[in-house]
C-alpha positions in Angstrom: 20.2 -43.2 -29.4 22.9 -46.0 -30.0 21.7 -48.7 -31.9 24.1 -50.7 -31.3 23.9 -50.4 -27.4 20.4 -50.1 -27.5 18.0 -53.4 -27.5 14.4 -54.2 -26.7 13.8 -57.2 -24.6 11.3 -59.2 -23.0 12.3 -60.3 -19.7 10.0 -62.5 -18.6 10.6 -64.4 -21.9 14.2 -64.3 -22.2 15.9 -66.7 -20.1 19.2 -64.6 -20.5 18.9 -61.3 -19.0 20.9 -58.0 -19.9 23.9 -56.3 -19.0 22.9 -52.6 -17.9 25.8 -49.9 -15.9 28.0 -53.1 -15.2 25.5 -55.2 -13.4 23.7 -58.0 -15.4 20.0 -58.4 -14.9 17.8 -62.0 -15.4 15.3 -63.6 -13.9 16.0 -66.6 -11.8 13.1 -69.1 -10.3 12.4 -68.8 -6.7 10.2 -71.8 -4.7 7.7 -70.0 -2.4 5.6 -72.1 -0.3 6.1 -75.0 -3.2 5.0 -72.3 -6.2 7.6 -71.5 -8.3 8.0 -67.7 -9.0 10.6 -65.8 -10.4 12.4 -62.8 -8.7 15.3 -60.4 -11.0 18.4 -60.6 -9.6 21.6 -58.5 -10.5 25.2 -59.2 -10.1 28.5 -57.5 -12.1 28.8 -58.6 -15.4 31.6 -60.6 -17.2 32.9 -57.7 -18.2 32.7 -55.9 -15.3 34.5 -58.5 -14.0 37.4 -58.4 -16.0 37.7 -55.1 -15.8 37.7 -55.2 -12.0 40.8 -58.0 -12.1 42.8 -56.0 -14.5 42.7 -52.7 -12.7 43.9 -55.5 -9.5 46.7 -56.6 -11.5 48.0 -53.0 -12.6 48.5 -52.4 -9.2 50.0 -55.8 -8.2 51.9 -56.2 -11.5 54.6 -54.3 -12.0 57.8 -55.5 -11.1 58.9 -51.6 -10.1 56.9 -52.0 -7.1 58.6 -55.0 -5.3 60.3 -52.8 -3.1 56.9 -52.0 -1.9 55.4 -53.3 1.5 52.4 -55.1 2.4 50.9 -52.0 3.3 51.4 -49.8 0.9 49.9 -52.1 -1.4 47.0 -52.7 0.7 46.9 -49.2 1.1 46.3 -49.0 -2.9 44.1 -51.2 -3.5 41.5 -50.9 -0.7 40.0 -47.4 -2.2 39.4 -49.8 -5.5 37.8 -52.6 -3.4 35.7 -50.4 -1.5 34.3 -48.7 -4.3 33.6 -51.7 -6.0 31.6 -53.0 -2.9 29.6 -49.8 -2.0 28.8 -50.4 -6.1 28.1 -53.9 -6.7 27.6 -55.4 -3.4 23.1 -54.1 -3.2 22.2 -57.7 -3.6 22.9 -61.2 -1.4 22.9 -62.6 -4.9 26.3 -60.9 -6.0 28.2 -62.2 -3.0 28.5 -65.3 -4.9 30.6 -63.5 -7.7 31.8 -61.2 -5.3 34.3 -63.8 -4.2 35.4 -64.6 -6.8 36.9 -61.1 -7.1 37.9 -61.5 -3.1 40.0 -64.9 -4.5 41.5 -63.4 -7.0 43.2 -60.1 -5.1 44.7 -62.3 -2.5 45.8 -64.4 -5.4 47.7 -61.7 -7.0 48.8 -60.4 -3.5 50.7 -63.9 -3.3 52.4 -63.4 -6.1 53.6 -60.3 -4.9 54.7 -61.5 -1.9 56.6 -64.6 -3.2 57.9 -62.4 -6.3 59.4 -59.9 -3.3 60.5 -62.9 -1.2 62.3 -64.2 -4.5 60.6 -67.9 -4.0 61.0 -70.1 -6.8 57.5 -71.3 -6.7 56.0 -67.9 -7.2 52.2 -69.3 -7.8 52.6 -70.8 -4.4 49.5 -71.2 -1.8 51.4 -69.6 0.8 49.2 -68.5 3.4 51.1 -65.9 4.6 50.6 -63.2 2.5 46.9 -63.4 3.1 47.7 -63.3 7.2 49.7 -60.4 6.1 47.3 -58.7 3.9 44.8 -59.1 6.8 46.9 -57.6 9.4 47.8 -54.6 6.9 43.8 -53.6 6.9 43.0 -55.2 3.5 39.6 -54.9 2.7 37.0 -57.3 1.3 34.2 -57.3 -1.2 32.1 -59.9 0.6 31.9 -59.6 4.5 
């Protein structure tokens, strides 16, 4: 066993949870019928979540793919989104990090668009690309 890894922890105690196959678990105070109780909830981790944006931005990235369409991208990254969803999306509670995720693909979709478009404002809130992400079959994590 991993010592290192490894950890004993009182839950019920600890106010800060633990981070266990990318989810992180803690205990969060409930009110039920004016008593408050405490239920575990589990959403991806920070470093889940970083992980999840930089496998996003390899595909949106390089500058080899502008020639790319909307769809092909699209078509790239939903296998990744949809795995991540049948994964992480088990509890209500997650949706809330969830988008976060959600924000940031059709963030770095828009730069791909504009970057393609050659735009001079490349960071742009131009809804288009998300209209066209949409139309191209894009998936989501949330919804």
């Amino acid at each position: 066993m991993n010592t290192s890894k490894s950890k004993l922890i009182n839950l019920w105690n600890d106010k800060s949870g633990f981070d266990f196959l990318g989810m992180h678990h803690r205990k969060i105070p409930k009110q039920v019928k004016g008593i408050e109780r405490y239920i575990l909830r589990s959403y991806p981790s920070k470093k889940a979540m970083k992980k999840m944006k930089e496998k996003v931005k390899e595909v949106t990235e390089p500058r080899n793919r502008l020639f790319w369409t909307m769809n092909r991208m699209v078509d790239e990254l939903n296998p990744k989104i949809q795995g991540w969803r049948n994964y992480y999306a088990m509890d209500t509670f997650a949706d809330l990090f969830l988008n976060k995720i959600d924000w940031y693909i059709l963030k770095r979709l828009t730069l791909f668009w504009n970057k393609k478009r050659n735009r001079r404002k490349k960071h742009s809130h131009s809804r288009i690309a998300g209209i066209v992400a949409q139309h191209s079959g894009l998936k989501k994590l949330v919804g």
